[in-house]
ZAPAVEX-337894 format. One record per residue (C-alpha): x, y, z; residue in one letter. Coordinates in steps of 0.001 Angstrom, whole numbers. Each point is the difference from the previous one (the first is absolute). Example, Ala and Ser with C-alpha at 12.3 -4.5 7.8 and 13.67 -1.06 7.14 Angstrom:
+---------+---------+---------+------+
:      c1 :      c2 :      c3 : zaro :
+---------+---------+---------+------+
:   12300 :   -4500 :    7800 :    a :
:    1370 :    3440 :    -660 :    s :
+---------+---------+---------+------+
END
This chain:
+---------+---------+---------+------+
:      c1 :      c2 :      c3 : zaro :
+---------+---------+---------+------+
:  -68006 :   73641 :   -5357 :    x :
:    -512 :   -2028 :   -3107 :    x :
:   -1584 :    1719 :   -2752 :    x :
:     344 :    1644 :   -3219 :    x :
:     707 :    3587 :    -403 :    x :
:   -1857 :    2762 :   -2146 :    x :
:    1017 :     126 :   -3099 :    x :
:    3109 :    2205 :   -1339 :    x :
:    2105 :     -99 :   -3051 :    x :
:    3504 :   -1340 :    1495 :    x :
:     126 :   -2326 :   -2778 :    x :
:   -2944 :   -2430 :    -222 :    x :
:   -1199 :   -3001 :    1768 :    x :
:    2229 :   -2502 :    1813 :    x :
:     790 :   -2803 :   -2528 :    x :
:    -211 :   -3571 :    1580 :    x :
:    2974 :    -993 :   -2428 :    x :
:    3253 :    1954 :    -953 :    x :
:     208 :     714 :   -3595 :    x :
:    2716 :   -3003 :   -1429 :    x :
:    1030 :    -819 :    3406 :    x :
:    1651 :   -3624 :     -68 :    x :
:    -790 :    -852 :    2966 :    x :
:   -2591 :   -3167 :     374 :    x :
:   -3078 :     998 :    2476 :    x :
:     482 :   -3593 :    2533 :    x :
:     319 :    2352 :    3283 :    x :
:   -3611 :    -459 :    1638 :    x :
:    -832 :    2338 :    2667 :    x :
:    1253 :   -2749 :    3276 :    x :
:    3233 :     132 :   -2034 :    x :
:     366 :    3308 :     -98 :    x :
:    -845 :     910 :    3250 :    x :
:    2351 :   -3171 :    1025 :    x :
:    2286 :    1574 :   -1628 :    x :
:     -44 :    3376 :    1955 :    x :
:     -15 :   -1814 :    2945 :    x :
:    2976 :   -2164 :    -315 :    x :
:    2098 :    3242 :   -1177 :    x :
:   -1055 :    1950 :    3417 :    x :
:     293 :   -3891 :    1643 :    x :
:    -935 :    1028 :    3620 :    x :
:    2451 :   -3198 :    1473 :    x :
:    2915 :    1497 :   -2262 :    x :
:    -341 :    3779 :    1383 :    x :
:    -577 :    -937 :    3721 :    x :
:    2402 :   -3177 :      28 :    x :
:    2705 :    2112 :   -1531 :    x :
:     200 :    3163 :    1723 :    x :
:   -1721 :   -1029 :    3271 :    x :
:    3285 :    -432 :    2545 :    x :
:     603 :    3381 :   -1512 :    x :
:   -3110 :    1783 :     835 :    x :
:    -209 :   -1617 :    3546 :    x :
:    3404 :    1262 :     452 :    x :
:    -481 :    3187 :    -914 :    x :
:   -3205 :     805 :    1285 :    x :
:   -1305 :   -2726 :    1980 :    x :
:   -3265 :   -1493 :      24 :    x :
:   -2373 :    3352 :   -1075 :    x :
:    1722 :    -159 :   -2967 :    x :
:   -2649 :   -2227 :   -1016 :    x :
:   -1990 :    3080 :    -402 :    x :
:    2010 :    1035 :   -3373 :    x :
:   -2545 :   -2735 :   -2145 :    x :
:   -2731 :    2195 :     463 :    x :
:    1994 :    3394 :    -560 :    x :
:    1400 :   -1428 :   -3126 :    x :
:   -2773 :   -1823 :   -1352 :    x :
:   -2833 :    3180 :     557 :    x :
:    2289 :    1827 :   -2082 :    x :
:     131 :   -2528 :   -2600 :    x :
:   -3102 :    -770 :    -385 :    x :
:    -482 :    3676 :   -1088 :    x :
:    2773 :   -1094 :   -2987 :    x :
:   -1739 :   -2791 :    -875 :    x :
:   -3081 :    2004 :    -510 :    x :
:    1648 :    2562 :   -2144 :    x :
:    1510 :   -3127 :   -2023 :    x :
:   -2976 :   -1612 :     -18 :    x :
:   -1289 :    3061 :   -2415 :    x :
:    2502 :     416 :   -1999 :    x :
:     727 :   -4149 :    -859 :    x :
:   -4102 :     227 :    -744 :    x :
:     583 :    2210 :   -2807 :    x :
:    3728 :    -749 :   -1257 :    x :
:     110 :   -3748 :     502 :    x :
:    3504 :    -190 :   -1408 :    x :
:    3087 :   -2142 :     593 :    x :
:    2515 :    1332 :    2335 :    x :
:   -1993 :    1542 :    2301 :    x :
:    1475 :    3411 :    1805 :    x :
:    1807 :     843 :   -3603 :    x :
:   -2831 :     233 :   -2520 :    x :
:   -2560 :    1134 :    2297 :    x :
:    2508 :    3110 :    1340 :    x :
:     435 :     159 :   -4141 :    x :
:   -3549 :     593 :    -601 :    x :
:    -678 :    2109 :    2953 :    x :
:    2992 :    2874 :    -297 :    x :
:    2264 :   -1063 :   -3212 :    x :
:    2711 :   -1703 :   -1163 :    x :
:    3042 :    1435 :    2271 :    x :
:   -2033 :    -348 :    2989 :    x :
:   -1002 :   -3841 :    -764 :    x :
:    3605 :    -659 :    -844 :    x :
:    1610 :     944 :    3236 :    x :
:   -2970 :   -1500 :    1322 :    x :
:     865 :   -3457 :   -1214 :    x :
:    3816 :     406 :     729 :    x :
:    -670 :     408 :    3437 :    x :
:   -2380 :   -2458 :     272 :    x :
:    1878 :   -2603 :   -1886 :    x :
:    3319 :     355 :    2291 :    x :
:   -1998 :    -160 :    2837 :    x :
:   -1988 :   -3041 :   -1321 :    x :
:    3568 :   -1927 :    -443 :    x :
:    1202 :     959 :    2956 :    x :
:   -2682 :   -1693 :    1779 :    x :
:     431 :   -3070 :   -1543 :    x :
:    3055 :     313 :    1474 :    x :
:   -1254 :     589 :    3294 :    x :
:   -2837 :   -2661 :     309 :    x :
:    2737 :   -2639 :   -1815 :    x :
:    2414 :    1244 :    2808 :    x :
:   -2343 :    -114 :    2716 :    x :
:    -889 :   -3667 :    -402 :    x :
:    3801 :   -1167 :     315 :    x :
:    -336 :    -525 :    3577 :    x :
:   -2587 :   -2193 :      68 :    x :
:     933 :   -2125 :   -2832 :    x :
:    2944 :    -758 :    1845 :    x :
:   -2226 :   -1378 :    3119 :    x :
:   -1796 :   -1883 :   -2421 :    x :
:    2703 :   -1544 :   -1626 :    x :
:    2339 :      42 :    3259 :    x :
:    2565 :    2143 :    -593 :    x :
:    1652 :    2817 :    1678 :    x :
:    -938 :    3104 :   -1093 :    x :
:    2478 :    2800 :    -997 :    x :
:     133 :    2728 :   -2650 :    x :
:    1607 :   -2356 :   -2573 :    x :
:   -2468 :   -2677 :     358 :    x :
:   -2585 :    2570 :    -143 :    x :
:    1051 :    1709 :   -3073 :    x :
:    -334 :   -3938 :   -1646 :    x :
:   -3079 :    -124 :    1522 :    x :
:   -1305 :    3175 :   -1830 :    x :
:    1479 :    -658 :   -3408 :    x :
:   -1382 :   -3401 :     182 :    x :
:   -3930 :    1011 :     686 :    x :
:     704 :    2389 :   -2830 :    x :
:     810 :   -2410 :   -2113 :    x :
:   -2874 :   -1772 :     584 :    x :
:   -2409 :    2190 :      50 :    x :
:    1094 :    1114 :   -3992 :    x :
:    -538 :   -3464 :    -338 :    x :
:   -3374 :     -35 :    1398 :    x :
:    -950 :    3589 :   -2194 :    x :
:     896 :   -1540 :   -2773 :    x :
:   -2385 :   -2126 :    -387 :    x :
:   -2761 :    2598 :    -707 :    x :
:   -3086 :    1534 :    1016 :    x :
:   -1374 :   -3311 :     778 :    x :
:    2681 :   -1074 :    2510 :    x :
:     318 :    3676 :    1338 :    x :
:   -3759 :    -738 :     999 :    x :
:     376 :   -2757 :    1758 :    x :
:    3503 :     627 :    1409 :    x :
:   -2179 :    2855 :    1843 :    x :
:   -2535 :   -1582 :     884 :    x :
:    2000 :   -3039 :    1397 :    x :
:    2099 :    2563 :    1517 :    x :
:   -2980 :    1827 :    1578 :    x :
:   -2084 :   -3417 :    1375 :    x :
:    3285 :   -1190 :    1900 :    x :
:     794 :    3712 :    1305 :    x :
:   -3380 :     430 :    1449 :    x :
:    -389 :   -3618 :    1215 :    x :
:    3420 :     276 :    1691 :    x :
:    -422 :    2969 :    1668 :    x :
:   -3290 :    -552 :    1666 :    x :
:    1119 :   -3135 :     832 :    x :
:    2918 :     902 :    1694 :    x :
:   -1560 :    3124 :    1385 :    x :
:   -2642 :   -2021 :    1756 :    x :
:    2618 :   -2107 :    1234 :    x :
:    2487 :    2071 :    1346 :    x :
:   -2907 :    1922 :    1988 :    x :
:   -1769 :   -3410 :    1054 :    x :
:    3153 :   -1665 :    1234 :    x :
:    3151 :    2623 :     742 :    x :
:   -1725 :    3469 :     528 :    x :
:    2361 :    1533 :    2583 :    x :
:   -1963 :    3557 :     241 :    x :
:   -2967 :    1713 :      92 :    x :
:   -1471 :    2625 :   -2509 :    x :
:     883 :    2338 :    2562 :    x :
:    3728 :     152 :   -1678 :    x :
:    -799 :    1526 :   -2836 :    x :
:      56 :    3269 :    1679 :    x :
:    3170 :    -230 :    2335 :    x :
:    2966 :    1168 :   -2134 :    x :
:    2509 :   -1529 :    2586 :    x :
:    1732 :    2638 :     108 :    x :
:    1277 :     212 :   -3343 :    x :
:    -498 :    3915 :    -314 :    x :
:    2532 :     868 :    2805 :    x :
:    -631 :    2956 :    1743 :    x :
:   -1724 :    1714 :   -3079 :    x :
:   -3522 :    -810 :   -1475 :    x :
:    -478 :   -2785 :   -1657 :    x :
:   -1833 :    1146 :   -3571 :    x :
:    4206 :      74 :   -1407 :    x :
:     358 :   -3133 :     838 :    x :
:   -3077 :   -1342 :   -1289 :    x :
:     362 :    1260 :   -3013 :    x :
:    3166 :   -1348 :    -558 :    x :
:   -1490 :   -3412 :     940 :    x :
:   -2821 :     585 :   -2387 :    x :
:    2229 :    -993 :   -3044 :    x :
:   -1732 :   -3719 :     455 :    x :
:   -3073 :    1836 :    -992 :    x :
:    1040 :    1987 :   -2825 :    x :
:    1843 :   -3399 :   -1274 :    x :
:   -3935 :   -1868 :    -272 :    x :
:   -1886 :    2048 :   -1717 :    x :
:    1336 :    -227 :   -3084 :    x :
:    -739 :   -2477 :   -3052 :    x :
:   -3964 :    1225 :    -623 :    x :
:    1458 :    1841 :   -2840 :    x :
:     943 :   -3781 :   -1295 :    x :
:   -3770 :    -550 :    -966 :    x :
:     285 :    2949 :   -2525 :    x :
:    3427 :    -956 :   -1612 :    x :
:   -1435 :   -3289 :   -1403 :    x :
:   -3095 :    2329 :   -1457 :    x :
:     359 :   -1338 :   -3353 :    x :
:    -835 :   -4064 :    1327 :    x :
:   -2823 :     761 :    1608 :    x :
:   -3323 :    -264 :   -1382 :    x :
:   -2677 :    3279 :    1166 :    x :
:    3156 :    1698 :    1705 :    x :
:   -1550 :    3140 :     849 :    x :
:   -2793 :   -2086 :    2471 :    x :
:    2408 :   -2526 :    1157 :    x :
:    3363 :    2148 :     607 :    x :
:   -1007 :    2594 :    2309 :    x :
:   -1713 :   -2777 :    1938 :    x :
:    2868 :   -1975 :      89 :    x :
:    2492 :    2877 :     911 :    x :
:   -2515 :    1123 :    3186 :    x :
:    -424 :   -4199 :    1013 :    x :
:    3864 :     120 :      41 :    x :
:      10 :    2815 :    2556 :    x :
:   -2538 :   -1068 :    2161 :    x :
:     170 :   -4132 :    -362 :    x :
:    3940 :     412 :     264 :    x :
:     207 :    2177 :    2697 :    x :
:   -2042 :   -1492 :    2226 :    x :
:    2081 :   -3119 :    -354 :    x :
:    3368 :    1864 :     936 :    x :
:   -1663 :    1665 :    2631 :    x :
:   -1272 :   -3296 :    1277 :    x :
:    3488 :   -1611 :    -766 :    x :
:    2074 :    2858 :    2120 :    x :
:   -2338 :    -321 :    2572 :    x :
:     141 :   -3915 :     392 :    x :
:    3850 :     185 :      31 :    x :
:     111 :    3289 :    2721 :    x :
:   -2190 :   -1656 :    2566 :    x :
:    2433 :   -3268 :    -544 :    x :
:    3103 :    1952 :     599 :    x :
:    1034 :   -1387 :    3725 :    x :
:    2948 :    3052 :     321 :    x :
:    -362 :    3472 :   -1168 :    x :
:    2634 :     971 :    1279 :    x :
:    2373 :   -2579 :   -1227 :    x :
:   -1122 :    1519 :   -4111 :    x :
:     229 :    3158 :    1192 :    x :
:    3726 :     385 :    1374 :    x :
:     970 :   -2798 :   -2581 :    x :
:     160 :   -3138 :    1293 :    x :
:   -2643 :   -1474 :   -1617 :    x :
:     972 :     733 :   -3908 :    x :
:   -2512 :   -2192 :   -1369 :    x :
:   -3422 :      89 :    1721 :    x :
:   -2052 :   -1706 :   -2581 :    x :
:    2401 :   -3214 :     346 :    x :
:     401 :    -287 :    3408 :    x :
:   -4062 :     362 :     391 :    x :
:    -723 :   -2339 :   -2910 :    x :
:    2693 :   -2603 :    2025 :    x :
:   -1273 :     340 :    3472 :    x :
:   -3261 :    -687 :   -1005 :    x :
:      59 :   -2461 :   -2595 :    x :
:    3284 :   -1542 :     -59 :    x :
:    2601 :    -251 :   -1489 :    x :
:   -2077 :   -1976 :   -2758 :    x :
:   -3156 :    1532 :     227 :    x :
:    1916 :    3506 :    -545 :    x :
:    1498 :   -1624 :   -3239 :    x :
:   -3138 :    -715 :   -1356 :    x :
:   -1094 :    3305 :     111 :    x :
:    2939 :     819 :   -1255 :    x :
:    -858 :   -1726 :   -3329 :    x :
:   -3193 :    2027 :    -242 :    x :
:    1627 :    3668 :     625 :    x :
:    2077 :   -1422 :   -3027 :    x :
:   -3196 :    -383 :   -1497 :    x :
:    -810 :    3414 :     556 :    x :
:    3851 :    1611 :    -643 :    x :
:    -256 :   -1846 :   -3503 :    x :
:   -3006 :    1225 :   -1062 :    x :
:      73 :    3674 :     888 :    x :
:    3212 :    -334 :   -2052 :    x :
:   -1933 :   -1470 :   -3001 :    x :
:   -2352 :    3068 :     476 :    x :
:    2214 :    2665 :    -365 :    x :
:    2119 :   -1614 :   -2471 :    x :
:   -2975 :      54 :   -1826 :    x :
:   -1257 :    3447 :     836 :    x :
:    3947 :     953 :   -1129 :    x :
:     123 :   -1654 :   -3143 :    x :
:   -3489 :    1360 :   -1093 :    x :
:    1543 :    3791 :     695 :    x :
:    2852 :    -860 :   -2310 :    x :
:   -1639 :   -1147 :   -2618 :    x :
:   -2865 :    3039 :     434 :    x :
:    3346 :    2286 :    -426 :    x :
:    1191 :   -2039 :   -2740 :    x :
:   -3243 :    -245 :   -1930 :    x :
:     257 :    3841 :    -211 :    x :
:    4073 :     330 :    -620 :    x :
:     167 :    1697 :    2843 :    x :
:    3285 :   -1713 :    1248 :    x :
:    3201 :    -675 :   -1484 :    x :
:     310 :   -3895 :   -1272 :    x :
:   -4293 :     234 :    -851 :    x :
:     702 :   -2074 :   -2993 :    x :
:     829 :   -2924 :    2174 :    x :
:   -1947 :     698 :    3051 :    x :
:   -3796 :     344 :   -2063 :    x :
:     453 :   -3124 :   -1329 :    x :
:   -2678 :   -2319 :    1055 :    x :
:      -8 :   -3876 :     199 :    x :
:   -3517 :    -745 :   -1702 :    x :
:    -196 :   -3796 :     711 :    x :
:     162 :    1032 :    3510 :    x :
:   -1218 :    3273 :     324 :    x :
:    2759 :    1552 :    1925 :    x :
:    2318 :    2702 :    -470 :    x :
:    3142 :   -2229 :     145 :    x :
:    3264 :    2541 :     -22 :    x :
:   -1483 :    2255 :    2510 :    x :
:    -885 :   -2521 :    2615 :    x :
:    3562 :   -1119 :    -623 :    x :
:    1421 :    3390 :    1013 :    x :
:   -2722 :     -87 :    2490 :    x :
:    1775 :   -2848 :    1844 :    x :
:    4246 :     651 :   -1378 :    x :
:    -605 :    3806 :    1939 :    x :
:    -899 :   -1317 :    3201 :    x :
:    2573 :   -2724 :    -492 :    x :
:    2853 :    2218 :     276 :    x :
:   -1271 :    2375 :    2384 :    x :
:      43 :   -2594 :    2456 :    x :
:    3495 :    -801 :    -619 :    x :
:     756 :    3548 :     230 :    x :
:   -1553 :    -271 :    4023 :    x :
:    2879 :   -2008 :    1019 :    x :
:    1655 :    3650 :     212 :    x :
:   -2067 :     501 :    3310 :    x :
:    -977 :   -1419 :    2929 :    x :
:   -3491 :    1312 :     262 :    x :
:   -1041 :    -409 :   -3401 :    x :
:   -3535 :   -1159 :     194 :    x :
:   -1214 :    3020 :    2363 :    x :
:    1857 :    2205 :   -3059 :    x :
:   -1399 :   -1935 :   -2880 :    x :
:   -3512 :     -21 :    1667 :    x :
:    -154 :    3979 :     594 :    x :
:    1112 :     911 :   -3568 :    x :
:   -2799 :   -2130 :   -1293 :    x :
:   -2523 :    1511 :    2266 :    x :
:    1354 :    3667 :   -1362 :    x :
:    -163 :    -679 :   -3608 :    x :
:   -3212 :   -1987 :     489 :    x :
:   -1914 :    2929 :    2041 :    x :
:    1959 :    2539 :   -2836 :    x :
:   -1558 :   -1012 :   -2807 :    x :
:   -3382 :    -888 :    1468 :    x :
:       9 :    3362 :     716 :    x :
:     986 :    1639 :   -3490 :    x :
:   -2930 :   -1594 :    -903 :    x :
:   -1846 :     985 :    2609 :    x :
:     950 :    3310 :    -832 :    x :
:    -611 :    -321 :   -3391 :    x :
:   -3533 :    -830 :     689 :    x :
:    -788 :    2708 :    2135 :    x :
:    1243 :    2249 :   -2554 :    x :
:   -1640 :   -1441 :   -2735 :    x :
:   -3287 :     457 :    2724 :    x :
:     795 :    3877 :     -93 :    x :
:      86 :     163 :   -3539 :    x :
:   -3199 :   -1761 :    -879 :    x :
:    1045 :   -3794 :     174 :    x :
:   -3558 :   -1622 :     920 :    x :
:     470 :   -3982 :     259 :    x :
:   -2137 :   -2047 :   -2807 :    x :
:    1337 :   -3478 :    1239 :    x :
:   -2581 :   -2342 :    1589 :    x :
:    1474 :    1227 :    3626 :    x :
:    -257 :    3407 :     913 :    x :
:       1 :    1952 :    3502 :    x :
:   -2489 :    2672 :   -1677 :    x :
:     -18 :    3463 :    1903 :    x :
:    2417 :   -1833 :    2943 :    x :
:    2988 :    -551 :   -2267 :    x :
:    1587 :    2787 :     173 :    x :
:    -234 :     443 :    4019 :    x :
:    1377 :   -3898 :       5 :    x :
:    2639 :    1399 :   -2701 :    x :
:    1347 :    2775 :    2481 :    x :
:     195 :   -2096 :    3083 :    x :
:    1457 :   -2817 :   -2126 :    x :
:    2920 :    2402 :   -1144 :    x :
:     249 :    1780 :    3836 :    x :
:     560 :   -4316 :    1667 :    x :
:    2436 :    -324 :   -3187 :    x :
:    2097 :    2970 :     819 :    x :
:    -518 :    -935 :    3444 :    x :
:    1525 :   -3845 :    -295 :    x :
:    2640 :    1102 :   -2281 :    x :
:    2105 :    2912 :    2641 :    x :
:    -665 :   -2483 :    2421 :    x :
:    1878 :   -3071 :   -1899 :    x :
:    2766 :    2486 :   -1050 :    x :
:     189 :    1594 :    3547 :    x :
:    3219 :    -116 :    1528 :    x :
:     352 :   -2046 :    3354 :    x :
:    3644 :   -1200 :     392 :    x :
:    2386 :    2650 :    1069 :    x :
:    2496 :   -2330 :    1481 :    x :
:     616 :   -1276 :   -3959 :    x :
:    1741 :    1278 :   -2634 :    x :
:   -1933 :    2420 :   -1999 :    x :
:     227 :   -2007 :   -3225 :    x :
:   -1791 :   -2718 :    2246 :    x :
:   -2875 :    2275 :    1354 :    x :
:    -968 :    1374 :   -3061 :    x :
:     404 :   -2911 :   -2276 :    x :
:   -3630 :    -335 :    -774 :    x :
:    -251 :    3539 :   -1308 :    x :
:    3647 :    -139 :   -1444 :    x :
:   -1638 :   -3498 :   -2264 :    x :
:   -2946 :    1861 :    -984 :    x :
:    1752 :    3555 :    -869 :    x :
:    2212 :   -2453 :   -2023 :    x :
:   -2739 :   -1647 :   -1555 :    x :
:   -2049 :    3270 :    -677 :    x :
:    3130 :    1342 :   -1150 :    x :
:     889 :   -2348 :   -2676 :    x :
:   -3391 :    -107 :   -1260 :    x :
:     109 :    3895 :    -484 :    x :
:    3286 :    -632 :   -1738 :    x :
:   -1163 :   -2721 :   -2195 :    x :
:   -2907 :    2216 :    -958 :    x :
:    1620 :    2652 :   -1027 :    x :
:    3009 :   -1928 :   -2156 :    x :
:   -1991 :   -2336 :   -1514 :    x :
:   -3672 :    1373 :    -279 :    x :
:   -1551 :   -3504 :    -299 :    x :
:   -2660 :    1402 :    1560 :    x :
:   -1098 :    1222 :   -2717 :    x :
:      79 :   -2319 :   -2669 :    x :
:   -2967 :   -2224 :      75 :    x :
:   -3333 :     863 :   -1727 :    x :
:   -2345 :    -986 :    3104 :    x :
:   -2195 :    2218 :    1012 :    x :
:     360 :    1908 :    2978 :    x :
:   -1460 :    3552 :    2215 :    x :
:   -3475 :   -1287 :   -1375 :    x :
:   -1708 :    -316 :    3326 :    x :
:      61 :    3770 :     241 :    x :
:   -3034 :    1401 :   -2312 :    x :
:    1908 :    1981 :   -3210 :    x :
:    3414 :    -968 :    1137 :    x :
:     632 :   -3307 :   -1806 :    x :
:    3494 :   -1037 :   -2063 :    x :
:    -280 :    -529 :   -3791 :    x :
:   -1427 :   -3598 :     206 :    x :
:   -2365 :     692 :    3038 :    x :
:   -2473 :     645 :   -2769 :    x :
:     466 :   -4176 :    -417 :    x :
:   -2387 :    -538 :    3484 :    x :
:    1566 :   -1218 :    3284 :    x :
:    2011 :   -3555 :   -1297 :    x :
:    2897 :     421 :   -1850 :    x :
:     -40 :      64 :   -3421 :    x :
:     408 :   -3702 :   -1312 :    x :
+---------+---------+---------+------+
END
């Protein structure tokens, strides 16, 4: 699909550099797809909402990889044409800026900034558990809430250091992920495989008396939770040398490269299951432990313990990263309250220092706000997925309507005559993902409880539209913006597609 379009006046060629961008170019194109990889981290998805899925669903829920990752593959094309021609900082935010306009790009970014911190607080969260088998200590929602703030912490330590150590944080990050799972993939099926492929059809009766497409897609939340983090690749546009070739590679290795992994690291852990039934009524809370133990011990399980932490830490260290480079993409514009602080910009290291710091304090005190609820991390985990899959698709939309309009992609990617079919069933999977994650399945709570996904993002949307219209910071900063669309540029889209320096 590679390929340059025709021609069309949406604002000039790609530039391979952002017009007096700070940011040092050390991100090669490993890194960067390293980097995507470790944010969608195929062990952190599976290992964390697993026991949940099998529950739920049973084994065919397995099938929900490929659902979810066709579907995003079709948004990592559409991204892939867009980051080719607006290689920008910040990702979803300045290219939803160029595409529609400024009001559009800023509730854009809102979204997709509370949902990126809100994540952090979910991956943190999701590794407390096994950081207490590898350190030996009993695992409850206190310890776990220490557990989260502390791989935080650490990460910010880790982003701190710069492009440099961002680069090989991911790539680290991405060798031991990989290794770990194929090793313990192969071993699991080589040594405890209790089933046959055969089971990844027989729902075990987890529908009931009533078809089983409900229940599946209820279970399908572990594939919605993976295929996120391509977007990652284009966030950290500004550090990467030739990013209109290398991005849209990178974003479409992420899907493919990191899929197959989770698929391959569900399916090692499903056959190895020795009781369905025991995770499906509840007894067995933990499946991923209790496998892990039976088969390796109690110190062989510990061990690969230490590289899921591996994994946990540096899919933290990728979205802090992908969070921090948002803010500061706001904040270079004055598009948020406080941009005096959050634009500024630690040359000696290259990073963005305040906004990495509110990219780690946020997710900081949202964990301490889970201790309010005993099923936090299923909570956490589906308002990320909505505000994740919401403003993927604002930009999505964005696209196609800057498509209708005239929008013709210049970058060094470009679908040709096939974007805009790829841009409608892109926006149809979108819609599709997003009524599912917010559909109500849990009568027997309190209302409040079943709709609490869609109660956090109405909140969210809400106070964005609020903040909007109080304090118009939207519409403050003198980038450029609506240029992709042929006559329908701001004042300063006359400046070509960086930002004026």
């Amino acid at each position: 699909m590679a390929g340059t379009a025709s021609p069309a006046p949406t604002g000039g060629a790609a530039p391979d550099a952002e017009p007096g961008s700070e940011f040092r170019k050390e991100m090669g194109p490993w890194a960067n797809f390293a980097l995507g990889f470790t944010y969608l981290s195929p062990v952190v998805s599976t290992y964390t909402l697993f026991g949940t899925a099998l529950a739920t669903g049973g084994p065919p829920m397995i099938w929900a990889f490929l659902l979810a990752g066709a579907g995003q593959f079709l948004v990592a094309l559409i991204f892939g044409e867009i980051v080719a021609q607006f290689p920008i900082a910040g990702g979803v935010y300045p290219w939803a800026r160029r595409l529609w306009g400024r009001r559009w790009a800023w509730l854009t970014g809102w979204i997709y900034m509370w949902a990126l911190l809100v994540t952090i607080t979910s991956v943190a969260y999701g590794a407390g558990p096994f950081i207490a088998i590898l350190f030996g200590f009993s695992s409850n929602v206190h310890t776990t809430v220490a557990c989260t703030v502390a791989l935080i912490i650490v990460a910010v330590l880790i982003n701190f250091g710069g492009t440099k150590a961002l680069s090989t944080a991911a790539i680290i990050g991405f060798t031991g992920e990989i290794t770990g799972a194929l090793i313990v993939g192969v071993f699991l099926l080589t040594t405890h495989r209790e089933h046959g492929l055969g089971v990844i059809v027989d729902t075990f009766g987890t529908q009931g008396n009533g078809s089983y497409a409900p229940v599946f897609l209820a279970a399908a939340i572990i594939g919605f939770y993976q295929y996120y983090g391509f977007e990652a690749c284009g966030d950290t546009a500004e550090e990467v040398a030739r990013p209109g070739t290398v991005i849209p590679r990178a974003m479409r290795r992420t899907i493919y490269i990191g899929g197959a992994a989770a698929t391959f690291t569900c399916l090692s852990l499903l056959l190895s299951v020795t009781d369905y039934h025991a995770v499906i009524s509840g007894q067995d809370a933990n499946p991923v432990v209790n496998v892990l133990d039976d088969a390796m011990g109690h110190t062989g399980a510990r061990l690969v313990m230490a590289v899921v932490l591996i994994s946990f830490l540096s899919c933290t260290i990728s979205l802090q990263a992908a969070a921090g480079r948002l803010i500061y993409s706001y904040a270079r514009d004055k598009m948020i309250i406080g941009h005096q602080v959050l634009r500024r910009f630690a040359r000696h290291r290259a990073v963005p220092g305040p906004a990495l710091m509110v990219s780690a304090v946020v997710p900081a005190v949202i964990a301490f706000a889970s201790l309010f609820s005993e099923d936090a991390l299923t909570k956490i985990v589906s308002f990320a997925i909505l505000g994740i899959y919401g403003s993927f698709q604002m930009v999505v939309l964005a696209a196609l309507r800057a498509r209708l309009k005239g929008w013709r992609p210049t970058g060094a990617f470009s679908m040709g005559r096939w974007g805009l079919p790829v841009n409608l069933a892109a926006l149809a999977y979108g819609i599709f993902a997003i009524v599912n994650i917010c559909w109500a399945r849990t009568p027997e709570e309190p209302w409040y409880w079943n709709y609490v996904v869609l109660l956090c993002g109405g909140i969210v949307l809400g106070s964005g539209l609020l903040y909007m219209a109080v304090t118009h910071h939207y519409g403050r900063g003198d980038a450029p913006y609506s240029d992709a669309i042929p006559g329908s540029g701001g004042p300063r889209a006359a400046d070509g597609p960086g930002r004026p320096g």
